[in-house]
N, C-alpha and C positions, 0 to 999 in steps of 0.2 A: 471306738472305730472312727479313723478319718472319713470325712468326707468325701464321695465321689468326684475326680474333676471330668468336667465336662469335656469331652474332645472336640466336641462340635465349633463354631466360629460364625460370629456376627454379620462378619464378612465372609463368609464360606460361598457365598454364591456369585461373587465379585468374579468379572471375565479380564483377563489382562489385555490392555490397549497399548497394540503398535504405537511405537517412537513417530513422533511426528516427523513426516517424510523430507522437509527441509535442513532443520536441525540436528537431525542425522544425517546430512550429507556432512553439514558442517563437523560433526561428531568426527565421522569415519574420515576427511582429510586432516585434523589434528592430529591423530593417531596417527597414521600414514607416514614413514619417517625419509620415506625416499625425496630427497633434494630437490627432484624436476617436479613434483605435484602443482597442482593447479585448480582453484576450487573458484570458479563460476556460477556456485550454489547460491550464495547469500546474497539478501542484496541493500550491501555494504558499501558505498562506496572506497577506493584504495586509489592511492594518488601512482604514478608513474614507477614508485619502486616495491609499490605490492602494499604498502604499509597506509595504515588508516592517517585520515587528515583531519587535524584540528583547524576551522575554517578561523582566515585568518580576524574577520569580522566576530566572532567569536572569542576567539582569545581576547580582544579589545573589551567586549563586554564582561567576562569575568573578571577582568581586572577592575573594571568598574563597581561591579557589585562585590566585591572582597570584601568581607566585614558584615554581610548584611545576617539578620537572624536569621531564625530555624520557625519559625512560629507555624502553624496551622495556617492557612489558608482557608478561604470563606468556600460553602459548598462547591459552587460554580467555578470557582478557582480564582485565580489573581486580574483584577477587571483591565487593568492596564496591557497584559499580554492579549486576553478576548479581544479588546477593544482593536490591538494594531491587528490581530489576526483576521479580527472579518472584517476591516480594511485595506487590507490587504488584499482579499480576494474578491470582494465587494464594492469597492470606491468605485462613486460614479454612478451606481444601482438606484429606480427608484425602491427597492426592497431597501437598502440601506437608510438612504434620506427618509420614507415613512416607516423607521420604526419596525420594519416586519422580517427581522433575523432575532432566532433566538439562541444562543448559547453556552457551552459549559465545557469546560477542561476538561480533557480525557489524559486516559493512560496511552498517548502516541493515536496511530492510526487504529491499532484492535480494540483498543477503549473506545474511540471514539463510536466504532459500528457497534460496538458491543451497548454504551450508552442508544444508540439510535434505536436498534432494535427494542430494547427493556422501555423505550421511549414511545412507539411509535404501536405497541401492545397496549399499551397504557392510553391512547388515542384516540388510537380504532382498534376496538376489539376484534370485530370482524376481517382483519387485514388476517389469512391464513398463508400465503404462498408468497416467498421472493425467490426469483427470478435470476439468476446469474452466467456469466457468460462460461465458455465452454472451450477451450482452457482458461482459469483463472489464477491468482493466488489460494493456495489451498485450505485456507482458515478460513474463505470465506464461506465455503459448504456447513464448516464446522461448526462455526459463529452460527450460525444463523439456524444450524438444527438443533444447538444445544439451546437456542433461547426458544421451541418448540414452533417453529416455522416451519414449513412443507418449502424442501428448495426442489425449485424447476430449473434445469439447465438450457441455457440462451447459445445455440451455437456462432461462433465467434470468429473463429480462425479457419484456413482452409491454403492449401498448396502457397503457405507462407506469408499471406497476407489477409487482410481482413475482410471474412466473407460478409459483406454488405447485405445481400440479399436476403442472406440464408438470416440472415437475424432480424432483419425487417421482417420479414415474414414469420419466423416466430413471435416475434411479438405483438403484431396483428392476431394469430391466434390464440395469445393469450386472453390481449383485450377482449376476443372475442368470448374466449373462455369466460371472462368474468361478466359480462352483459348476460351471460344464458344464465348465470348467479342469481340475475336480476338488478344488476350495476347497471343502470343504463345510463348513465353520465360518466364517458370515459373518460375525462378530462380529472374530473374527480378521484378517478380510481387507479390512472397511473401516477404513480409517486416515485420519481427516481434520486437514488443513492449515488451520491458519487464519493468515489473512497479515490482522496486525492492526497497519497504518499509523496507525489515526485516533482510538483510542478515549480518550474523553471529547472529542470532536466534534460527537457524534452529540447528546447529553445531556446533555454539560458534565459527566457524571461518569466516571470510570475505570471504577467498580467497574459502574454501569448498563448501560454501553455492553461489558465484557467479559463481562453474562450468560451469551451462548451458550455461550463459552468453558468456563466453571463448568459449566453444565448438560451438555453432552458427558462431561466428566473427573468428575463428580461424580454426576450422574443419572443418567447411559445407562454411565459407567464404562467410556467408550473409551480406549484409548490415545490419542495425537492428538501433534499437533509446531507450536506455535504460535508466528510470525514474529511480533516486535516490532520497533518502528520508531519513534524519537525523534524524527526530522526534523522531523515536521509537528506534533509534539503538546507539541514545547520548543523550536522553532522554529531547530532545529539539522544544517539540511541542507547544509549543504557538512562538517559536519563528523563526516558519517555514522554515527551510531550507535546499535545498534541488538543483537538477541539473539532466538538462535533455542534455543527450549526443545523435551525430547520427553518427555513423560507417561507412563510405563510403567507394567506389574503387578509389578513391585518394585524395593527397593535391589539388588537385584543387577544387574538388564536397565539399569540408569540408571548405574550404574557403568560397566558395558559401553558404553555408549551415551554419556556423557561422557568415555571413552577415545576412539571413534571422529570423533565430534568433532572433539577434539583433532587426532588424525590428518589428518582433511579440509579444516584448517585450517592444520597445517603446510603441509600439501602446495597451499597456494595463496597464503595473504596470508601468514605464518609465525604474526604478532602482530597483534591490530588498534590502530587510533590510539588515545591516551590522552586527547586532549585532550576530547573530546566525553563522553567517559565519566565522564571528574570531576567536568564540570560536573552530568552527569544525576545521576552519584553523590548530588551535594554537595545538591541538591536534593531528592532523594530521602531520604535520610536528616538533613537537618536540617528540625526540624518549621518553625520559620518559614518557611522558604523553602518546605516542599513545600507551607503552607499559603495560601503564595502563589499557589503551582502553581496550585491547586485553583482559585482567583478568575481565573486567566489563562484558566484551559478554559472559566470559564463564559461569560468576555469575548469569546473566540473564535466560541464557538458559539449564543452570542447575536447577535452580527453575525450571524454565517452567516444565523441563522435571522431575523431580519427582514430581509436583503437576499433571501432567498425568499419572503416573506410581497409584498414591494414589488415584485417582477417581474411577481408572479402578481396583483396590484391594477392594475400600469402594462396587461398583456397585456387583463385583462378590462376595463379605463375604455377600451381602444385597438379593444373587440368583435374582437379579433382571432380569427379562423377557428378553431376548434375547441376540446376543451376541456382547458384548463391545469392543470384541479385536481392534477392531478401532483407539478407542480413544488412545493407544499407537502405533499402527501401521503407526497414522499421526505424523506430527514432527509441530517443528513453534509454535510459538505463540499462532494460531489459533486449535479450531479441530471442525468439521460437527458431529453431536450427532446424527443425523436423528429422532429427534423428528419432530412428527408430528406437525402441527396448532393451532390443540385444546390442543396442550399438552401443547405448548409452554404458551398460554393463561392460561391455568391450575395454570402452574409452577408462572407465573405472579400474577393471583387472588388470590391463597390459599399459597403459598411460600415466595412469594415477591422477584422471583428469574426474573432478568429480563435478555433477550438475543434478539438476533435478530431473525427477521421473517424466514429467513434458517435455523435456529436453529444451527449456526454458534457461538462458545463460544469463548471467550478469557482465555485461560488455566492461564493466568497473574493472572485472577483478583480472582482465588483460594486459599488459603494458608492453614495454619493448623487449623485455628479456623473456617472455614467456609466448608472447603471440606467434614467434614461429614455430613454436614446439606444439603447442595447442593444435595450431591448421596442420601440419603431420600427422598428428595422431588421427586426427578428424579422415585427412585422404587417406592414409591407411586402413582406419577403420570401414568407413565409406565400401571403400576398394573390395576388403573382404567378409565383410558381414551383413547378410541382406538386411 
């Protein structure tokens, strides 16, 4: 007699997880075969005819490094890239000058939170709740509750621009939250993340657009753990590269803390890729090319910023229902439209204009042949769907 097979399954009790809600916008515009599409979903930059851009400081540095091996990289990653990297947003710091930055290659900007987090468990145990704003990028909920964090949402936005108040004042009642804890040093217990994908996007400058960063670590004399992310700002996203630093009150807690690191990082990727880090390297530390760099950000964000300037001109010549001053009034890559649900759905079914669920657009992926179709569809939409 054969042996019974078992019907049962290992994973028999496994629940199937919805498609991540960006990546499927991208999904569903590929597919999409109609000619007028438009996908404001990602955020890619795309130069003036829709098509992705190899930055021209870029190309100079792969030609440079041609020939170089394939070898492993040491845990923390390649010291030469770290090095120009938190110089780069650091120069000038007394955190830099004494010794008290620590850190480690990541896989782009998701690695590097994803490093912070496994990082920062390892630290302070007792660290249970982060905190994030309210719309954000949507991995950051994700990140942060797969690595077993309680997230609390920061309300952030409001009738199109940044509700100042309303977040202040959550975050006071956080603080407040955690003193009833028993945290009675709140200086000690607020610890801020900055996840910093874009800067010189914003302003075409680095050092502009990583103000805040400086004024935390330098004028308020926070600790803090700030993500960096090459993708989008050297035009280097499949080849993820990127670093997560943490700011301490000295060379000692930064030693500690580039050990741990270290650890958090064996225990996931071992090393991260080289390729992407020579180039940013190579860039970063030879002046021609990084002064290359510097005229590519402002190219970038100079499109950005008249493909904003031209929405907000097509919306108002189109008297489109309500008022867009917004859409200029935001900076970045990014701008919040405040369409609604059904609208956004609308603009998808009859438009083929695809975005995300926030109604979150990528101002990149606009240019001259498509921004007047976009703002039509938008007043039409508008027009008839509450």
């Amino acid at each position: 007699m054969e042996p019974m097979q078992s019907t049962s399954s290992f994973l028999g009790g496994a629940e199937y997880i919805p498609a991540d809600a960006i990546f499927e916008v991208t999904k569903k515009y590929l597919a999409d075969p109609n000619p007028n599409k438009v996908n404001v979903g990602a955020g890619t930059y795309r130069d003036e005819n829709g098509k992705p851009w190899i930055l021209p400081s870029v190309r100079m540095a792969k030609e440079r490094i041609a020939g170089c091996d394939h070898e492993y990289l040491p845990i923390a990653g390649l010291k030469s890239f770290r090095d120009a990297a938190v110089n780069l947003v650091f120069h000038d710091t007394a955190a830099l000058k004494e010794g008290r930055i620590a850190s480690c290659q990541s896989l782009s900007g998701t690695g590097a939170l994803h490093l912070a987090g496994l990082a920062l468990r390892k630290a302070n145990p007792s660290l249970k709740t982060v905190y994030i704003t309210e719309p954000t990028w949507s991995n950051h909920e994700l990140l942060f509750e797969s690595l077993g964090f309680e997230v609390q949402k920061l309300p952030y936005y409001k009738d199109g621009e940044f509700d100042f108040e309303s977040y202040v004042r959550a975050l006071e009642c956080a603080s407040k939250a955690m003193e009833a804890t028993g945290c009675s040093h709140q200086t000690e217990r607020d610890f801020p993340i900055f996840d910093s994908a874009y800067l010189g996007f914003n302003s075409g400058s680095v050092d502009e657009d990583a103000w805040a960063i400086k004024y935390f670590v330098e004028n308020l004399e926070l600790e803090a753990s700030i993500a960096l992310s090459f993708a989008k700002i050297m035009g280097l996203y499949g080849e993820r590269t990127g670093l997560i630093t943490f700011v301490t009150k000295s060379a000692e807690t930064t030693r500690t803390m580039n050990s741990i690191l270290e650890n958090v990082q064996r225990a996931t990727l071992s090393s991260p890729p080289v390729y992407g880090a020579r180039i940013a390297s190579t860039v970063l530390n030879t002046p021609e090319f990084e002064k290359q760099w510097a005229e590519d950000l402002i190219t970038m964000s100079t499109r950005i910023q008249y493909m904003r300037e031209k929405l907000y001109k097509e919306l108002v010549r189109l008297e489109t229902p309500g008022d867009w001053s917004h859409i200029v009034k935001q900076s970045g890559m990014f701008g919040y439209t405040g369409l609604s649900s059904a609208q956004i759905k609308h603009l998808q079914k009859k438009y083929h204009v695809y975005m995300a669920d926030t109604s979150r657009i990528s101002i990149a992926g606009l240019n001259e042949s498509n921004v007047g179709y976009f703002a039509q569809a938008i007043n039409e939409t508008v027009k008839c769907v509450k």
